[in-house]
N, C-alpha and C positions, 0 to 999 in steps of 0.2 A: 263315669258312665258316658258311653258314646251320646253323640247329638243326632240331634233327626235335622233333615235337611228341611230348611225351610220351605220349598215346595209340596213336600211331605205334608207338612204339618197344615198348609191350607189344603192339601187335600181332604183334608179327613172334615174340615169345616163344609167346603164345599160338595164332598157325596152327602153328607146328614143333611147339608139343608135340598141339595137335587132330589134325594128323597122322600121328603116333606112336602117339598111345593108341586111334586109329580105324580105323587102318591104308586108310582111303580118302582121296584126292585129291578127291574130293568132296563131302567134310567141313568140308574147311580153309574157313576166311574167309580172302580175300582181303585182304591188308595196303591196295592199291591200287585199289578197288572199279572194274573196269572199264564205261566208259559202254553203254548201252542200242545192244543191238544190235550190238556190236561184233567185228571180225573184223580179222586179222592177216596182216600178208607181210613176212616177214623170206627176206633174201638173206643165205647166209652160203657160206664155203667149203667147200670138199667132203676129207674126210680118207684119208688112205693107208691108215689099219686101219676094216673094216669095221664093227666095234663103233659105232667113235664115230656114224657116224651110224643106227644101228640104234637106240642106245639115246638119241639126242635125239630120234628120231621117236617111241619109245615115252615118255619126259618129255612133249613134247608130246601127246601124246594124252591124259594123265595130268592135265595143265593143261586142256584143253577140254574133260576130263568135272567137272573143279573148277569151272570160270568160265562154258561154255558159250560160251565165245569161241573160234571156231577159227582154225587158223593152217594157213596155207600155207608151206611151205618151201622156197625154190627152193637147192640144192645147186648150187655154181660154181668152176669151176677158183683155183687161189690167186690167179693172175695175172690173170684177171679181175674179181676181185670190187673191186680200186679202180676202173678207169673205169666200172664201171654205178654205183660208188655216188656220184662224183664227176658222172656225166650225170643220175643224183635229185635229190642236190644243185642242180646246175643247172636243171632244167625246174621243181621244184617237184611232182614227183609221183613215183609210181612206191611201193616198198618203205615198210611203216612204220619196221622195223630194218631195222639193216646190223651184221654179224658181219663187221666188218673188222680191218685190221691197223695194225701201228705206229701211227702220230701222226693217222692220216688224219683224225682228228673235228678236227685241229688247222686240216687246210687249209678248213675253211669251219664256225670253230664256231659262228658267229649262225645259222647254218640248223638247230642241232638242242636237244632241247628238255634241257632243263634238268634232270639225275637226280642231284643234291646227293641228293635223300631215298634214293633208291634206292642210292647207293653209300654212302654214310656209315652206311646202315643194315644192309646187309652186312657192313661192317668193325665194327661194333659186336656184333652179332652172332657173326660168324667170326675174332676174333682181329686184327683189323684187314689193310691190305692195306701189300704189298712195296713200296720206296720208288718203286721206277721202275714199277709200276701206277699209282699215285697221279700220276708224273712224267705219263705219257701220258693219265691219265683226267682229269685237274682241267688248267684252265683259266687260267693268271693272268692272260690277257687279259679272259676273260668272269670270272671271280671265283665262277665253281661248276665240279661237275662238267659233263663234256660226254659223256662215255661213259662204262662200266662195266666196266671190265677183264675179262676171261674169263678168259685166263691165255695160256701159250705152249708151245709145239710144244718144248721143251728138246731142246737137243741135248748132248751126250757124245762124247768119242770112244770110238768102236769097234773092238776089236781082236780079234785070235785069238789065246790063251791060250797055247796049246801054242804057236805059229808064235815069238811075245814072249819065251818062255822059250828055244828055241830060239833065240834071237839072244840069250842072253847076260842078259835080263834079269827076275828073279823077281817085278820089284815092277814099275809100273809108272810111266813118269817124272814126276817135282813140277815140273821145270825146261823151259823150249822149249830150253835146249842141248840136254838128257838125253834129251828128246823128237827133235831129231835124231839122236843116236848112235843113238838104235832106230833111225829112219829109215834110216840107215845099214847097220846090222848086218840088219835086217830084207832088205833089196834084196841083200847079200851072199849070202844064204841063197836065195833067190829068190824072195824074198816083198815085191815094192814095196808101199808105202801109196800113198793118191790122194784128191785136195782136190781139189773142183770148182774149175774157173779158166775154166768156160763161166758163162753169165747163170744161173746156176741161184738161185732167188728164198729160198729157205732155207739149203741147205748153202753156195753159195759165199758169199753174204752175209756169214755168221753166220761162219765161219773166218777170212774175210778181215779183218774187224772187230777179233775176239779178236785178231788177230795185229798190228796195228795199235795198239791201245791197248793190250797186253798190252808191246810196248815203252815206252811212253807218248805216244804217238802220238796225233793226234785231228785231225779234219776244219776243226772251225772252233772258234774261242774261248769263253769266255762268254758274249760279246756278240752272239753271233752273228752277229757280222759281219765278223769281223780271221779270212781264211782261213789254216790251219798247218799244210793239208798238206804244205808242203815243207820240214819242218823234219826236224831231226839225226834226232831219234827216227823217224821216216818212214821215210828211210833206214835205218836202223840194221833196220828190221822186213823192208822191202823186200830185205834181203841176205839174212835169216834165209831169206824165202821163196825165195831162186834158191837158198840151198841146197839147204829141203828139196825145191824142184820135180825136183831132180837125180836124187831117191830116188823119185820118186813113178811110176806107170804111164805106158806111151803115152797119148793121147789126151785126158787131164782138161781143154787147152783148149777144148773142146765139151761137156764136160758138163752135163746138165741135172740138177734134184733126183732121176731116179729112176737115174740111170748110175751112181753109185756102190754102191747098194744091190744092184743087177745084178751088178756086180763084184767086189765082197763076195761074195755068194751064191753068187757061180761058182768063190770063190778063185782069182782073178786078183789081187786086195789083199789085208791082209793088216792094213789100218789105216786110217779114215775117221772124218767127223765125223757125224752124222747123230742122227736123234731117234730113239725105242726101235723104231721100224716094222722095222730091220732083223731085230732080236732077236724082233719079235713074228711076221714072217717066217718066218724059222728054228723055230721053235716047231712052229709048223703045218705049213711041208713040209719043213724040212731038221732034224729034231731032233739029227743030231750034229754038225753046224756049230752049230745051239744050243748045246751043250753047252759048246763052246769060245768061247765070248762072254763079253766081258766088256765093261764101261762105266767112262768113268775119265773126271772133270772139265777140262777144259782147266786146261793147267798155268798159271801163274801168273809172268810174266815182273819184268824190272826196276821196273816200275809198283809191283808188290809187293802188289796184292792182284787179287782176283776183278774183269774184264772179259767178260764173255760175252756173246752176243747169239742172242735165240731169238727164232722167228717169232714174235709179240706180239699177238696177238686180241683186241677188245673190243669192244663192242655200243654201238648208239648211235639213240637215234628220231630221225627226220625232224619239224621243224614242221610241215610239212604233213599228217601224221598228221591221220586225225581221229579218234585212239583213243590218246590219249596218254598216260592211266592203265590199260587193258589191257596198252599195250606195256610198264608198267615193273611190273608185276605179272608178264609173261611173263618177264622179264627174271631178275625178284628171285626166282620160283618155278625157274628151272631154274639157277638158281648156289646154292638155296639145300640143304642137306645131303641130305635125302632123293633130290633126285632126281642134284645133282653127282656124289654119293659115288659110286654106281652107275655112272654115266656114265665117270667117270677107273677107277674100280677095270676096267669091261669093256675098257676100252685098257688095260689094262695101264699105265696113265700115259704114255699119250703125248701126253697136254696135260694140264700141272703147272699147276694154280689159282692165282690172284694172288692168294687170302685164305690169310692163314697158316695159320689153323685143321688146312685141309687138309691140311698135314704128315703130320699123325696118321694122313690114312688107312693101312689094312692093304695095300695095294698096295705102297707103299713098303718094306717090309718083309718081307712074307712071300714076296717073291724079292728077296733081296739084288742081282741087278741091275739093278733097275730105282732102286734107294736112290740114286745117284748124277743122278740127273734128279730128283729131290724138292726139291733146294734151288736149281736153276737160277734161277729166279724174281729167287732174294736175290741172286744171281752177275751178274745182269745190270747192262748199262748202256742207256740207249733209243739209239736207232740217232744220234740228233742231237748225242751228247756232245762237246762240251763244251758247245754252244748248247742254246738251246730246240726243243722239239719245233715245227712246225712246214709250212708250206708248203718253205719252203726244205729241210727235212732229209728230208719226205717225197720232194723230186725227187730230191737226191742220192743218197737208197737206191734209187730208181725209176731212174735212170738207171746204177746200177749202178757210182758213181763210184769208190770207195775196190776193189771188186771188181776195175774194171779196169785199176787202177793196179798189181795184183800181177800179173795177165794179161798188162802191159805189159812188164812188169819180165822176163818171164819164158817165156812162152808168145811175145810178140810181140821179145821179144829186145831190147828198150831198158835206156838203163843206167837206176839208181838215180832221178842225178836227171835224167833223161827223164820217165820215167814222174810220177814227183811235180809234176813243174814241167805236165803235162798236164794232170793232176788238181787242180793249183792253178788252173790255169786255166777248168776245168769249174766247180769252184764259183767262182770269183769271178763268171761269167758269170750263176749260179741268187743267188747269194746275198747280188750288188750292182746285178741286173738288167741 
């Protein structure tokens, strides 16, 4: 991996502390001296708590009275912000950044410019970054970085305190057995839980995954090329899931990411996967369903340690840019403490940093339930596991594969290995062309 020049590397000391002791944004030297004249458009997604983009429009504003480079920010549904950034990609114009997700910088990285300095120089600065940030932001084809990790949307399951103890249980479960028996005794009581098992692009994703490699299950090999969806372990997860389906609400085969939060809210569920927006919800209109919230890590199945999968965001410039060092100065100024810190603490932490440093912040702590989303980050694995990130692993999360193999199992009423042998078939078609 290239080296950052040592003048570099005090820079970035000396803007954070010029910062601090001057308390304007307009002080700082730029680490990345942006070119003459220059001006920004970054696309990025648009969030479910209002904070998050309140307080990156005020970051940015905070950057253009620093640099006098201004930035346009176009806010975009989750689901569409890969085809615009993948049709930039293609034409060669449009957006300098893209605030996208998972691998995407993987399916076309000769088109985006090169930010070894900018990411290495974050992680030396903030305690370096979480393995599978570095999995998704570095390159082994291109031999640097290709994007700069953000961080991700964590998710948690979410339950109701009173409803859990109510069914028998004080603690709340370490095991996906244990985690059924709640399922169980919860629907007894008349209180079902409910997992997205419609296309929903975060919740059903990210549960279906856990639950899949949580038995030790996984989509493709190493090599990424020897498909193993339809192996024991598959199975073995696939039966977990038609149990718990048994316990779960009418309707979760049509769910989208906001139906469960709905549900929740209404007390209709009882138990869901979801990132802190429910909680931060509750806060604001319903504070004694607040009250009774709690957050607890996806248990931990026979694989035997931490699988998780969170929406996964990271930034990335176009070559086409013609402001290629404002963009990674934009970049490196709003991930770097002053204005992040601010940014996650106003969510409440609903997007957990890929720089460890970040731990530390007082958000994680001074509401013990937000503590449980602090170390998602390290729990994870990137969507493509066992293989490389990629074109290939990009379609198969886009197409929603491993999703609709529990859908199948379950909602569509196929056995076991029905559903697997379909899903084997789906990727060997992506991932032998």
């Amino acid at each position: 991996m290239r080296k950052i020049p040592r003048r570099t590397v005090l820079g970035w000391g000396l803007g954070v502390a010029a910062g601090r002791a001057l308390g304007q944004a307009a002080k700082v030297e730029p680490v990345f001296k942006p070119e003459k004249d220059a001006s920004l458009r970054l696309l990025r997604w648009s969030g479910f708590v209002k904070s998050d983009e309140e307080l990156w429009k005020a970051n940015t504003k905070k950057f253009t009275e620093a640099t006098g480079v201004p930035v346009s920010v176009e806010y975009i549904t989750w689901e569409d912000v890969r085809p615009k950034a993948a049709l930039a990609a293609n034409l060669g114009t449009g957006p300098d950044i893209i605030m996208g997700w998972y691998d995407d910088p993987h399916i076309y990285p000769q088109k985006l410019v090169d930010v070894s300095d900018v990411a290495e120089g974050l992680g030396k600065q903030l305690g370096g970054w979480y393995d599978v940030a570095r999995t998704y932001g570095y390159s082994n084809r291109m031999r640097h970085w290709i994007a700069v990790p953000v961080g991700g949307t964590v998710e948690c399951l979410t339950y109701r305190t009173s409803w859990t103890k109510e069914a028998g249980f004080d603690e709340f479960p370490r095991s996906p057995a244990d985690l059924l028996k709640l399922a169980r005794a919860l629907k007894a009581k008349g209180h079902p839980v409910g997992f997205a098992l419609g296309h929903a692009v975060g919740d059903g994703n990210n549960w279906t995954h856990w639950v899949l490699w949580t038995f030790g299950g996984k989509a493709v090999e190493k090599d990424s090329k020897t498909i193993a969806i339809a192996q024991k372990p598959s199975l073995e997860a696939i039966a977990y899931v038609q149990e718990l389906y048994a316990q779960m609400v009418p309707g979760v085969g049509s769910w989208l990411d906001p139906n469960n939060n709905r549900a929740f809210l209404a007390g209709e569920i009882s138990l869901t996967n979801n990132g802190i927006s429910i909680y931060y919800a509750a806060k604001k209109d319903f504070p004694q369903i607040a009250e009774d919230i709690n957050h607890s890590p996806f248990p931990i199945g026979p694989v035997g340690r931490a699988t998780e999968l969170a929406n996964f965001s990271q930034a990335f410039i176009f070559k086409h840019s013609r402001f290629p060092n404002a963009a990674k100065e934009y970049i490196r100024f709003m991930l770097s403490p002053d204005q992040a810190g601010p940014w996650v603490d106003a969510m409440n932490g609903y997007v957990t940093p890929a720089l460890k440093q970040y731990q530390d912040l007082p958000v994680w702590t001074k509401d013990p339930k937000a503590t449980p989303f602090r170390d998602g980050i390290a729990r994870m694995q990137h969507n493509g596991y066992a293989g490389e990130p990629g074109q290939q692993a990009a379609a198969a999360l886009a197409e929603f594969i491993v999703l609709d193999m529990f859908a199948d199992a379950t909602v569509n009423g196929m056995s076991a290995k029905d559903a697997a042998a379909r899903a084997e078939n789906r990727l060997r078609r992506i991932y032998r062309g």
